[in-house]
C-alpha positions in Angstrom: -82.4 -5.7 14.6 -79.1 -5.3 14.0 -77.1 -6.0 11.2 -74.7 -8.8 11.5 -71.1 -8.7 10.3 -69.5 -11.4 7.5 -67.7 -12.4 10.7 -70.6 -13.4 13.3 -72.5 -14.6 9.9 -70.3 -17.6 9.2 -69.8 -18.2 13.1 -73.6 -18.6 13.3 -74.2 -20.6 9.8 -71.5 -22.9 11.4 -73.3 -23.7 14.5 -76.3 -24.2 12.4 -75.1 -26.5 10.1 -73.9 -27.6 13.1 -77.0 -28.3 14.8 -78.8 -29.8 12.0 -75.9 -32.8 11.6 -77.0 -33.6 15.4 -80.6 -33.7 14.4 -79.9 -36.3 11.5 -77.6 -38.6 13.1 -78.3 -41.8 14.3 -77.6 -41.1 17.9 -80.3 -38.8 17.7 -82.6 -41.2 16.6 -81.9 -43.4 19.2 -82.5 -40.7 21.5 -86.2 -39.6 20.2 -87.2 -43.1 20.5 -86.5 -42.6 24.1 -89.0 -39.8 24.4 -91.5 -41.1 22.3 -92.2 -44.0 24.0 -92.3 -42.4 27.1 -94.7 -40.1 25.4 -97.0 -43.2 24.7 -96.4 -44.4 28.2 -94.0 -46.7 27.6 -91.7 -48.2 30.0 -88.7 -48.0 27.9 -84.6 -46.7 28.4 -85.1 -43.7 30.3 -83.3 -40.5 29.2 -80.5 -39.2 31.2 -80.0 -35.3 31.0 -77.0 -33.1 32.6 -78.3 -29.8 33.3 -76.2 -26.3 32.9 -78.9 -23.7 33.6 -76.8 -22.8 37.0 -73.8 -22.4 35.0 -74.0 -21.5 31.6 -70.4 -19.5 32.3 -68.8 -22.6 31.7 -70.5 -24.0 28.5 -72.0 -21.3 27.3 -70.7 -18.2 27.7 -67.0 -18.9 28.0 -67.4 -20.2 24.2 -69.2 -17.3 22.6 -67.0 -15.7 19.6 -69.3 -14.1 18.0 -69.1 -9.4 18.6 -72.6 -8.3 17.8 -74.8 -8.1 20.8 -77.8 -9.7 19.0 -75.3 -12.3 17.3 -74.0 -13.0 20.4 -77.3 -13.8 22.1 -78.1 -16.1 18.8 -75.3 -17.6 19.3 -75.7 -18.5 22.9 -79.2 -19.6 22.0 -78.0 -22.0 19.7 -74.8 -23.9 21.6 -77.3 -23.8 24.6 -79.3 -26.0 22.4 -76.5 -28.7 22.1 -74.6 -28.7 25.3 -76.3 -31.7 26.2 -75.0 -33.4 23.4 -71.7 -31.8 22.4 -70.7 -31.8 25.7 -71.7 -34.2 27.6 -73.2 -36.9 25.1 -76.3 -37.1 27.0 -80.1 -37.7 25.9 -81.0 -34.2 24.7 -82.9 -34.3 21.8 -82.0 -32.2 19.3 -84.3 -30.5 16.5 -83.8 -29.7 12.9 -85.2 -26.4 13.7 -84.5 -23.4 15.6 -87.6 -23.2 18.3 -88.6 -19.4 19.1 -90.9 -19.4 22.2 -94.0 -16.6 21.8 -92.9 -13.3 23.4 -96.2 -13.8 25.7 -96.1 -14.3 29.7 -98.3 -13.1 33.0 -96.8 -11.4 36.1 -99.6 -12.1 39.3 -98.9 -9.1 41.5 -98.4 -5.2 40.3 -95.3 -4.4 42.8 -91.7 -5.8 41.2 -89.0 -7.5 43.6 -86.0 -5.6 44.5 -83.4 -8.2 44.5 -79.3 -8.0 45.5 -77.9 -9.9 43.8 -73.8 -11.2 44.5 -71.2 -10.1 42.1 -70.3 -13.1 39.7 -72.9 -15.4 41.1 -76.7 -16.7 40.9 -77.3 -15.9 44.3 -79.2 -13.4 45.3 -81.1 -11.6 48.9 -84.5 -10.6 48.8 -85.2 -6.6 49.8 -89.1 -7.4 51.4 -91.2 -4.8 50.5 -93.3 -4.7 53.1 -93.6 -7.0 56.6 -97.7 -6.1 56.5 -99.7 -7.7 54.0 -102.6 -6.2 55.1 -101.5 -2.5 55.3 -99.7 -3.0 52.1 -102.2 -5.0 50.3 -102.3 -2.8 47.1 -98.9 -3.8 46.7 -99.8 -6.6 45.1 -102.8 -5.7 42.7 -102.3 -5.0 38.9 -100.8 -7.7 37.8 -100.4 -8.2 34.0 -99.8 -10.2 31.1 -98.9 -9.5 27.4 -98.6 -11.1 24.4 -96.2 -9.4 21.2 -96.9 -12.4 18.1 -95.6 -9.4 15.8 -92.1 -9.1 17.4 -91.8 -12.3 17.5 -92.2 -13.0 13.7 -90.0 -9.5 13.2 -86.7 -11.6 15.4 -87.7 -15.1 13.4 -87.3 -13.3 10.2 -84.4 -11.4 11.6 -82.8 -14.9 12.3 -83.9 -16.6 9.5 -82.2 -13.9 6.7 -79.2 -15.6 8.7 -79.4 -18.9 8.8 -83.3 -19.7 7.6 -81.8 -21.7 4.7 -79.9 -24.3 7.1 -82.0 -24.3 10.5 -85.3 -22.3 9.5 -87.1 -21.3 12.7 -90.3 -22.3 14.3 -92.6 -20.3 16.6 -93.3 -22.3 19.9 -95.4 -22.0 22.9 -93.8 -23.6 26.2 -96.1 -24.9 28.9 -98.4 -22.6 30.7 -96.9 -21.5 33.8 -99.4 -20.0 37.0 -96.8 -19.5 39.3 -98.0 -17.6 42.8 -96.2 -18.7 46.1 -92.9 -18.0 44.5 -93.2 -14.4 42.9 -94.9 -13.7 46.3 -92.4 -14.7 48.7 -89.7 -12.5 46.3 -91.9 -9.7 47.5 -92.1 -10.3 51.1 -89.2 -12.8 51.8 -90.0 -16.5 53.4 -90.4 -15.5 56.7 -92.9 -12.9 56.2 -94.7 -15.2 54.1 -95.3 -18.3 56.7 -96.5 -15.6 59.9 -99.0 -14.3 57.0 -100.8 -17.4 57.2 -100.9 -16.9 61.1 -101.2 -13.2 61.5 -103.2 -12.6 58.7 -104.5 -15.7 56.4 -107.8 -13.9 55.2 -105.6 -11.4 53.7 -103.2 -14.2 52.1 -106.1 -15.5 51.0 -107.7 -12.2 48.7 -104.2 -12.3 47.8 -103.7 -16.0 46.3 -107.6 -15.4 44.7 -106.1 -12.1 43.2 -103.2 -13.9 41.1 -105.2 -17.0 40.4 -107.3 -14.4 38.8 -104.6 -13.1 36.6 -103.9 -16.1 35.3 -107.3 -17.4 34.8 -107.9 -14.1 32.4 -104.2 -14.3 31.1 -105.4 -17.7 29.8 -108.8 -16.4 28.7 -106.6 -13.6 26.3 -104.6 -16.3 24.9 -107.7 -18.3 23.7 -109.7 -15.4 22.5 -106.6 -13.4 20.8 -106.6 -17.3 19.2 -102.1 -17.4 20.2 -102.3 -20.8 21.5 -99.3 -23.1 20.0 -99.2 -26.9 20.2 -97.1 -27.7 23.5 -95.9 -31.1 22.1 -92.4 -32.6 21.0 -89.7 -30.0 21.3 -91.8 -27.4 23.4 -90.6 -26.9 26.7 -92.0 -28.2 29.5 -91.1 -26.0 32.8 -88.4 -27.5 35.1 -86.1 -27.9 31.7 -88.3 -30.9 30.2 -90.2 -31.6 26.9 -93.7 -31.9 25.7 -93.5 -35.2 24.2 -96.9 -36.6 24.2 -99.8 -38.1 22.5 -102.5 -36.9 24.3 -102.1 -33.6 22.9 -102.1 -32.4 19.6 -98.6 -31.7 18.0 -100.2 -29.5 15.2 -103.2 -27.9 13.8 -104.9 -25.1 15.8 -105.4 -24.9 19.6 -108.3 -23.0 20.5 -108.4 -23.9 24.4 -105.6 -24.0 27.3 -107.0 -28.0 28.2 -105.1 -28.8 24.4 -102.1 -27.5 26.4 -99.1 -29.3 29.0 -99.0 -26.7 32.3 -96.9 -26.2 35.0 -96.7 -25.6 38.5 -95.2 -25.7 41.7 -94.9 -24.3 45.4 -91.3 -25.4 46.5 -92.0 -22.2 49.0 -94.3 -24.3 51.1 -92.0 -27.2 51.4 -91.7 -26.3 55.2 -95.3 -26.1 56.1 -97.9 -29.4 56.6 -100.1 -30.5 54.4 -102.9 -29.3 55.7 -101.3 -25.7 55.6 -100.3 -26.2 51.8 -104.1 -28.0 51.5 -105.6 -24.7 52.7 -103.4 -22.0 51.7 -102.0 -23.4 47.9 -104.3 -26.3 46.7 -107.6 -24.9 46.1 -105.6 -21.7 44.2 -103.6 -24.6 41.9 -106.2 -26.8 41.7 -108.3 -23.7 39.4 -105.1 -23.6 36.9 -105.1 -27.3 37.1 -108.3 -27.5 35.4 -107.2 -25.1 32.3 -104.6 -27.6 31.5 -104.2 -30.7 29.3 -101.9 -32.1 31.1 -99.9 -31.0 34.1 -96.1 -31.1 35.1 -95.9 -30.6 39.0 -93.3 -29.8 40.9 -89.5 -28.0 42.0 -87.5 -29.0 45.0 -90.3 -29.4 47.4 -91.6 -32.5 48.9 -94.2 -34.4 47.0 -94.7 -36.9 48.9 -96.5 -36.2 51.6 -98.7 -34.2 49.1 -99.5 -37.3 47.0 -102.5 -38.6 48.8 -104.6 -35.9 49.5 -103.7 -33.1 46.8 -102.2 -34.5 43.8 -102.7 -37.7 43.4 -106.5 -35.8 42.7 -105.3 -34.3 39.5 -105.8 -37.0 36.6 -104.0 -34.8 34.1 -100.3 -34.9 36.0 -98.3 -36.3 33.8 -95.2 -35.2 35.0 -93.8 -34.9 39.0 -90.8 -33.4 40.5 -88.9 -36.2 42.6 -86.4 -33.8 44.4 -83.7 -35.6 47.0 -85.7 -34.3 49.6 -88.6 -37.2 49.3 -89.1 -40.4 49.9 -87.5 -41.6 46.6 -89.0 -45.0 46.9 -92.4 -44.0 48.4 -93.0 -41.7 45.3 -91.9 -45.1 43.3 -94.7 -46.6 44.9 -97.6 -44.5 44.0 -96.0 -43.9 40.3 -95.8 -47.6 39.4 -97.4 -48.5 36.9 -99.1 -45.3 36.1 -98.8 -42.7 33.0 -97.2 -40.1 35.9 -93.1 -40.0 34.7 -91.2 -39.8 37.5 -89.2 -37.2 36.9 -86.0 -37.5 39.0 -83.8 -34.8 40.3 -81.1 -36.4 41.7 -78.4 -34.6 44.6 -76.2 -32.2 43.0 -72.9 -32.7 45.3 -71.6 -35.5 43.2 -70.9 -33.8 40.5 -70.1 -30.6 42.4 -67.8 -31.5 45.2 -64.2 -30.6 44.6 -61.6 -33.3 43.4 -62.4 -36.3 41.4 -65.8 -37.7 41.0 -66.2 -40.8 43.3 -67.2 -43.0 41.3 -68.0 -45.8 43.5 -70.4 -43.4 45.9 -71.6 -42.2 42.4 -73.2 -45.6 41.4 -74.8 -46.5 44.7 -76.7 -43.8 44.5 -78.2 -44.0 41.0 -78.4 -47.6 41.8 -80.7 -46.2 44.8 -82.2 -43.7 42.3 -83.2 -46.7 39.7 -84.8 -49.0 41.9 -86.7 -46.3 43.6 -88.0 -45.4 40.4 -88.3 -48.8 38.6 -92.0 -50.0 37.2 -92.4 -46.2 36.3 -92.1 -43.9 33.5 -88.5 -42.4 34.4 -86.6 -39.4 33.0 -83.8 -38.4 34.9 -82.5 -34.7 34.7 -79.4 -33.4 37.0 -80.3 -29.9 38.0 -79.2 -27.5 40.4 -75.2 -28.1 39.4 -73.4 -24.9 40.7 -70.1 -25.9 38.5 -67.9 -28.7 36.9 -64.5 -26.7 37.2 -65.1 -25.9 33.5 -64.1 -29.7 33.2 -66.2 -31.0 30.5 -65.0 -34.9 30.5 -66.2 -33.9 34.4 -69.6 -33.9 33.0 -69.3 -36.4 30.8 -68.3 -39.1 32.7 -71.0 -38.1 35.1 -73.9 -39.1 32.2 -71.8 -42.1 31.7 -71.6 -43.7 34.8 -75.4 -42.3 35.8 -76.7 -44.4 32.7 -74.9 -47.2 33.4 -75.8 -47.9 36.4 -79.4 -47.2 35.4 -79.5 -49.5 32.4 -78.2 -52.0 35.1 -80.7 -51.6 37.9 -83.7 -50.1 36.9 -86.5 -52.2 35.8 -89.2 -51.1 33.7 
């Protein structure tokens, strides 16, 4: 690692001394009482969540002062931390310690997308690597997964010779991903994808076995290498969540994936029935499904007309995707009352169109939002934000009038 200057030092002990007066304030108690009774399943102030992952330019980047490459990262690790709260006051909890994820992860397929991606953007066009599943087929065997506990422990103490004595570090696992329908269609592109269950669905088939496969044994390695983590409290739950929970342990050793939160979704099959997603997806997720604990489900796609013959069968979700492209209040209606949080993603455009946020038009839609999800466990988190005009009272009085109107109208 490399050898940090006096400079990028004190820049660094700063936002760590930083980071640990957020963790010890009263706001941030207020805040973890928020998530722990929603990790007890109760119905309790929901916590509200502004989301920069599509545009860490603007909060992130666009404040880094640090030189060193490997400062600068650190750095951007920990204001990424605290945007949430330094910027936009809202209820992101904030920890006394630095969490390090395991260097560990599983690829399903051995070929790699070739992706174009647009200059100064997140977008990006997928190159297909083949139109033919079938005569291409070993494309997509050989897929991997790894595990490096060793360089892990080598950056923690890197990090920790830094800052240890303010913020000491803490090696966490995140929740078990089996991703498949997504990694595949950055092979073959969407369209490709969707005449493959026509053209050639025994094929698709070997190939959704295949990755489950990978999974299943990269699981197996975890467990018998004995690298599982406690995915509880400040672990992070895919889809930019938390572990918070008391069905699983939040310490001690983990010896099997079911001690474990898991994720997973197919937003790629959003488009098809459910009877194509029942025969093509479920039976492939429903394998993972039973190496979890408990489950978080869910991207952009539609849930709901999943919910009565697919996942309403998995008694370990605890967790569901409610994109703008459901039935907001028919997903209200099967999570009422249950220990399933309804984990809203509300529509991006009022936050991103250009020109002052309309406030008015902002409000009757969280008011829609809140009654929609009210009798349920309810976390709110804005994704898919493109940009606030690097306008940070933008953001800011977003969370503000989004909590207000929630605390008005949603009923637990």
């Amino acid at each position: 690692m490399e050898i940090v200057s006096l400079k990028d030092r004190e820049i660094l002990r700063e936002l760590a001394m930083h980071k640990v007066s957020l963790a010890n304030c009263r706001r941030n108690d207020e805040i973890l009482a928020m998530w722990h009774a929603q990790a007890k399943g109760v119905r309790n102030t929901p916590p509200v969540r502004l989301l920069f992952s599509n545009f860490p330019g603007e909060v992130v980047t666009s404040r880094l002062r640090c030189e060193g490459k490997e400062s600068r990262k650190l750095e951007a690790r920990l204001l990424a931390s605290m945007v949430g709260r330094d910027l936009f006051d809202d209820d992101t909890p904030i920890s006394d310690r630095l969490e390090i994820s395991l260097f560990a992860g599983a690829y399903p397929f051995g070929a790699r997308p070739n992706l174009k991606r647009s200059k100064d953007s997140i977008g990006f066009h997928i190159e297909p690597l083949t139109d033919d599943i079938e005569e291409d087929f070993e494309l997509f065997c050989g897929g991997t997964f790894s595990a490096n506990p060793e360089k892990t422990k080598e950056y923690c103490t890197w990090i920790d010779e830094i800052i240890g004595d303010i913020l000491p570090t803490k090696i966490i696992m995140g929740s078990l991903t089996g991703a498949i329908t997504n990694p595949l269609v950055m092979l073959i592109n969407l369209e490709t994808y969707y005449l493959s269950m026509y053209d050639a669905p025994e094929t698709l088939h070997k190939i959704m076995d295949m990755a489950t496969n990978v999974y299943e044994r990269y699981y197996d390695f975890l467990e018998e290498q004995k690298l599982l983590l406690p995915t509880n409290d400040f672990s992070p739950v895919c889809q930019e969540s938390f572990g918070f929970t008391d069905e699983l342990p939040s310490n001690g050793i983990i010896t099997s994936t079911k001690q474990m939160w898991g994720f997973l979704e197919s937003q790629e099959t959003t488009a098809v029935s459910p009877e194509t997603y029942g025969e093509f997806v479920y039976p492939y997720q429903d394998r993972l499904v039973k190496r979890f604990g408990l489950l978080s489900y869910g991207c952009c796609e539609r849930v709901d007309a999943l919910w009565e013959d697919y996942l309403s069968k998995w008694k370990n979700l605890r967790k569901l995707s409610v994109s703008p492209f459901n039935n907001e209040r028919q997903v209200g209606e099967y999570l009422r009352g249950s220990r399933v949080v309804y984990y809203s993603k509300p529509r991006a455009e009022f936050v991103t169109n250009p020109g002052p946020l309309d406030e008015e038009a902002l409000r009757v839609y969280f008011r829609g939002v809140a009654e929609a999800a009210s009798g349920c466990l309810f976390e709110v988190a804005q994704r898919e934000v493109g940009t606030i005009f690097g306008d940070f009272n933008r953001g800011k009085r977003y969370v503000e009038i989004a909590k207000e109107t929630i605390e008005k109208y949603w009923k637990p």
